[in-house]
C-alpha positions in Angstrom: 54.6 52.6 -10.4 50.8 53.6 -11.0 50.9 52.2 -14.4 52.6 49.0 -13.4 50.1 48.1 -11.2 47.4 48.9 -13.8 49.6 46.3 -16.4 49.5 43.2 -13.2 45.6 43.8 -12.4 45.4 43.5 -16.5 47.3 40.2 -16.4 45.4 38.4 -13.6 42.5 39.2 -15.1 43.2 37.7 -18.7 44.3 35.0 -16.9 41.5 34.2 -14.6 39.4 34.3 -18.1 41.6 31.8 -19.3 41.2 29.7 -16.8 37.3 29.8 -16.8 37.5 29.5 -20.5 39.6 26.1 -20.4 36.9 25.1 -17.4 33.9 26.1 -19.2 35.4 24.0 -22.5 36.7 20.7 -20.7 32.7 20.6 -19.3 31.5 20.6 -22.4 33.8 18.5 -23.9 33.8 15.6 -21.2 30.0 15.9 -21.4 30.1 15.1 -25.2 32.6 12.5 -25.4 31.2 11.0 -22.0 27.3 11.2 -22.2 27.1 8.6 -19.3 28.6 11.2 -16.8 26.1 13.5 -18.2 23.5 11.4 -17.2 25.4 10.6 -13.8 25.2 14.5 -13.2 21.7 14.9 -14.0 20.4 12.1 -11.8 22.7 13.3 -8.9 21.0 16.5 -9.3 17.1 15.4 -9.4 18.1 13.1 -6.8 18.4 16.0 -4.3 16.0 17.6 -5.1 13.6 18.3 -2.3 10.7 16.7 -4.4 12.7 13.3 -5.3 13.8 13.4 -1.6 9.6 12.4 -0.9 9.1 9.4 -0.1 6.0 8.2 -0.8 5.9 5.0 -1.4 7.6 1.8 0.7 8.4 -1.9 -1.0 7.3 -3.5 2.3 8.5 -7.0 0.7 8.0 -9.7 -2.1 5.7 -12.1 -3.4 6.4 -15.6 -3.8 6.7 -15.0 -7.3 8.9 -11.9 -6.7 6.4 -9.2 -7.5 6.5 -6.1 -5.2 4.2 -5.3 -1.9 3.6 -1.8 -2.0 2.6 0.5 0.6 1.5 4.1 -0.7 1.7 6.9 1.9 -0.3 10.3 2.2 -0.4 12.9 4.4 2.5 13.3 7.3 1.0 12.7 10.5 1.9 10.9 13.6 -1.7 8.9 13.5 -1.3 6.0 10.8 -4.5 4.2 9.1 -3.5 1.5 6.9 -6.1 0.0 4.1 -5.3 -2.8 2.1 -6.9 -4.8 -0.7 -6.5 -8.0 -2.6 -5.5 -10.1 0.2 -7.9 -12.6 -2.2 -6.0 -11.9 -5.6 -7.9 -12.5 -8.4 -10.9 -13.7 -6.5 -11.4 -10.4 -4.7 -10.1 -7.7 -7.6 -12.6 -5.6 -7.0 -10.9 -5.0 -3.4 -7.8 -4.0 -5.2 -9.8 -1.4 -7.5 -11.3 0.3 -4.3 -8.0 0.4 -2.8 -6.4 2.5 -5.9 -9.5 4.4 -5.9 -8.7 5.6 -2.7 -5.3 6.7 -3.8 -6.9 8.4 -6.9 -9.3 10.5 -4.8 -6.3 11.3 -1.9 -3.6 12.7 -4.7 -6.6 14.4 -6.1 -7.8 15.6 -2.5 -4.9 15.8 0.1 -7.2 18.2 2.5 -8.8 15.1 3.3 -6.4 14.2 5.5 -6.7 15.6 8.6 -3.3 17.3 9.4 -2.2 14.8 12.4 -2.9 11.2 10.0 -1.4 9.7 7.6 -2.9 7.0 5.4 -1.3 4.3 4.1 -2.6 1.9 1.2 -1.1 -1.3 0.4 -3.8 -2.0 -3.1 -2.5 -5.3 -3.6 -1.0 -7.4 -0.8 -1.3 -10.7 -3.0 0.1 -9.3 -6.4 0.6 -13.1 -7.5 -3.1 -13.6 -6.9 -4.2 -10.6 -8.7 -1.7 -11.4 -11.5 -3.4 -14.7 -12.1 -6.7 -13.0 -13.0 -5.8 -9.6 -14.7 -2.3 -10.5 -16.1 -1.5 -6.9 -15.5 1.6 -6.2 -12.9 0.4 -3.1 -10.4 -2.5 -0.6 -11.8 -5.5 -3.0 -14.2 -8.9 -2.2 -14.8 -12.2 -4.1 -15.2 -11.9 -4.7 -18.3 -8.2 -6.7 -17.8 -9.6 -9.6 -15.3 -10.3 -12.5 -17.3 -13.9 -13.9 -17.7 -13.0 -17.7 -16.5 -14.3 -18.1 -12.8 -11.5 -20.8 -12.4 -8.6 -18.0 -13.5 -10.4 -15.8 -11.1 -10.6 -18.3 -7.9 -7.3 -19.6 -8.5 -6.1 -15.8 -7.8 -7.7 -15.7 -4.5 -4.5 -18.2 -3.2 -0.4 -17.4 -3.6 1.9 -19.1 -6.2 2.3 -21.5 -3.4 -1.3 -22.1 -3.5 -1.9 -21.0 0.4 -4.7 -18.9 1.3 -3.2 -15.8 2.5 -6.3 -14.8 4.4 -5.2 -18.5 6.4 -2.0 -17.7 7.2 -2.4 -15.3 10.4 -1.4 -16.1 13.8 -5.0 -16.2 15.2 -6.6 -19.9 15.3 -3.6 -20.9 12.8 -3.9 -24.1 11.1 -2.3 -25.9 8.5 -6.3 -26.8 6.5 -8.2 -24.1 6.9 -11.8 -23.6 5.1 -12.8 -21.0 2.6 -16.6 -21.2 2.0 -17.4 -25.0 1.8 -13.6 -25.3 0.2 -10.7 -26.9 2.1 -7.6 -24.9 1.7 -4.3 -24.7 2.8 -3.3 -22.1 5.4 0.5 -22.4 4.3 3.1 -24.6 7.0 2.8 -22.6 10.1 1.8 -18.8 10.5 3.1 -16.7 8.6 4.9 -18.8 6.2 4.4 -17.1 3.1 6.4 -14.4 2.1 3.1 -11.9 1.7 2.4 -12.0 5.1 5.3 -11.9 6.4 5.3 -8.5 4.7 2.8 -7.0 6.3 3.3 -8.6 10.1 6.8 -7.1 9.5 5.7 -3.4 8.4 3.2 -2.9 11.1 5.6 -4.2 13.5 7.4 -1.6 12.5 4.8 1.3 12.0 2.1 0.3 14.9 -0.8 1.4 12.7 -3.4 3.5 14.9 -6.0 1.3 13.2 -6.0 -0.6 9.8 -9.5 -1.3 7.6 -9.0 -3.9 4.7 -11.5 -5.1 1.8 -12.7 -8.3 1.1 -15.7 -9.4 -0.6 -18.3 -10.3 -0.6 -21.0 -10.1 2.0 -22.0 -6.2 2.0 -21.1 -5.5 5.6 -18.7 -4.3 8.1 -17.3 -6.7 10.6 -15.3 -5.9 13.8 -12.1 -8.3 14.4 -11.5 -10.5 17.4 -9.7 -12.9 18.6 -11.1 -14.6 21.7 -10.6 -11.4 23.8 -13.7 -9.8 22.5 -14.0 -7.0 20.1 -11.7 -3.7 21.3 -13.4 -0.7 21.8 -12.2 1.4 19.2 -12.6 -1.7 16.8 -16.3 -1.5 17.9 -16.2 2.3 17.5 -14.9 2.1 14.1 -17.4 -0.9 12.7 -20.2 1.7 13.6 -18.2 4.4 12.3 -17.8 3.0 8.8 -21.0 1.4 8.8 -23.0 4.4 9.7 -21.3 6.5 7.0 -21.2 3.7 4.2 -24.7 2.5 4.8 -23.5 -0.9 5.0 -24.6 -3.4 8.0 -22.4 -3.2 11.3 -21.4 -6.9 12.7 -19.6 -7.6 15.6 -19.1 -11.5 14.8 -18.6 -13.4 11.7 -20.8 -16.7 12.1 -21.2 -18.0 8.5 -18.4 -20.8 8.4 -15.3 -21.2 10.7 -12.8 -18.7 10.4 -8.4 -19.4 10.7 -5.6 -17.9 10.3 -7.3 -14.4 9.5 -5.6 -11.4 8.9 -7.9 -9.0 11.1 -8.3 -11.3 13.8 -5.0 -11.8 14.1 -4.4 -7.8 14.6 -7.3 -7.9 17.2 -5.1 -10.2 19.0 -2.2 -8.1 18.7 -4.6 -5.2 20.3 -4.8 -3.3 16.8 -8.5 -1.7 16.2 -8.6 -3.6 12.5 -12.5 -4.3 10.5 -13.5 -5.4 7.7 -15.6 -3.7 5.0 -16.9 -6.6 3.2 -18.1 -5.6 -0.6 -21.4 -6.6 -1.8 -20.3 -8.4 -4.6 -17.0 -9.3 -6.9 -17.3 -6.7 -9.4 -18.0 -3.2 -8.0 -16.1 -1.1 -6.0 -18.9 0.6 -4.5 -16.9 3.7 -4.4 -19.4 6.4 -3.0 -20.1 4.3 0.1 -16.4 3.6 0.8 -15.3 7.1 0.3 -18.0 8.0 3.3 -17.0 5.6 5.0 -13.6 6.3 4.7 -13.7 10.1 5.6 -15.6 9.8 8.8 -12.5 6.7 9.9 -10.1 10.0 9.0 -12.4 12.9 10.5 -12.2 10.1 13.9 -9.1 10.4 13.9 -8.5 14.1 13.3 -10.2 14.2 16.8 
């Protein structure tokens, strides 16, 4: 009876081998006639995990052109500051360079984040722009933005050749003025596909405050829009320009302004300024990163 048993336990266990065996060979077999399952396996497996699972990064919508909006995110808190660049394209590069210098110096330095912010960075919010002047899609350098003033002021409008800095729902109209320029501010408000983008993500998000880059005056200027300029906008234009060294200004007064992006978020009761650079070609990196850290110590508050 003893020894029965013994010759049973001996059979399920040559034939559970078996079974892994022919398992362990159809695997490898369907893997080497079938190399596209292979790779189906191994991107179902990177896909979860927990590092692919980050998100850091949101297509907030499409240029005219069909070029990506990006929005880059750091840190996890429940306080969000937005930046953005190239609003001007081509015209305003060097606003785009700042903007992925900031993202350089945040993966290089996430304990600048306080731990209750997060920062968002949207580089290049008129890609179509920017394009027209570097001929580089995302990421460029100095050294890619052509020479020819006319490539380079062409960038500052959309394939549909609309200012996007026009197209705002604050003092909207359909010609608006860009230094001694007329320009056109697009159909109505918000017509153009870039701005769009963004009125749609921080519908979404409700920013605690947003800070963009333009340039180029060499200052900071508070947003309004007919309601005066909001505390916290006020707090932050001193904020920023103590830390940068750059001017503080609480009105814009050199031509008439329409359609513009941070007065349109003042009216929307978003604290929003605007750090003007001092010219088109440098990033002026050491004041912005000052200025930048005391917005994100504020806020750590």
């Amino acid at each position: 009876m003893q020894r029965g048993l013994i010759v049973l336990i001996v059979i399920l266990i040559v034939i559970a081998g078996g079974a892994f065996w022919y398992h362990q060979e159809y695997q490898t077999s369907n893997t080497a006639e079938n190399p596209a399952a292979a790779t189906a396996d191994t991107l179902q497996q990177a896909t979860t995990t927990p590092a692919a699972q980050e998100q850091n990064q949101t297509v907030i919508g499409k240029s005219v052109q069909g070029r990506d909006i990006t929005a880059y995110h750091f840190g996890t808190g429940t306080k969000e500051i937005l930046f953005v660049g190239g609003i001007g394209g081509g015209y305003e590069w060097n606003t785009a360079l700042v903007a992925y210098q900031l993202m350089d110096y945040l993966k290089s330095n996430p304990d600048a984040i306080p731990a209750d912010v997060k920062v968002t960075v949207i580089p290049a919010l008129n890609p179509d722009g920017l394009y027209k002047a570097t001929g580089k899609e995302g990421e460029f350098v100095a050294s890619d933005v052509q020479a020819s003033q006319d490539a380079q002021v062409s960038g500052r409008f959309n394939a549909s050749n609309v200012d996007l800095n026009r197209n705002f729902d604050c003092d909207w109209k359909a010609n608006g003025v860009w230094q001694n320029k007329a320009v056109s501010g697009g159909s109505s408000a918000f017509s153009e596909p870039e701005s769009q983008a963004i009125k749609n993500y921080i519908g979404s998000s409700k920013p605690a405050a947003v800070i963009s880059w333009y340039s180029s005056a060499g200052g900071v200027y508070a947003s309004n829009c007919h309601n005066g300029v909001l505390p916290e906008t006020k707090t932050l234009t001193d904020l920023f320009a103590k830390a940068s060294g750059y001017p503080a200004n609480d009105v814009w007064n050199y031509y008439e302004l329409s359609g513009d992006m941070m007065n349109w978020l003042a009216k929307i009761q978003i604290p929003a300024i605007s750090v003007l650079l001092t010219n088109h070609t440098d990033t002026e990196w050491n004041k912005n990163q000052a200025g930048v850290l005391a917005v994100l110590q504020h806020y750590a508050q």
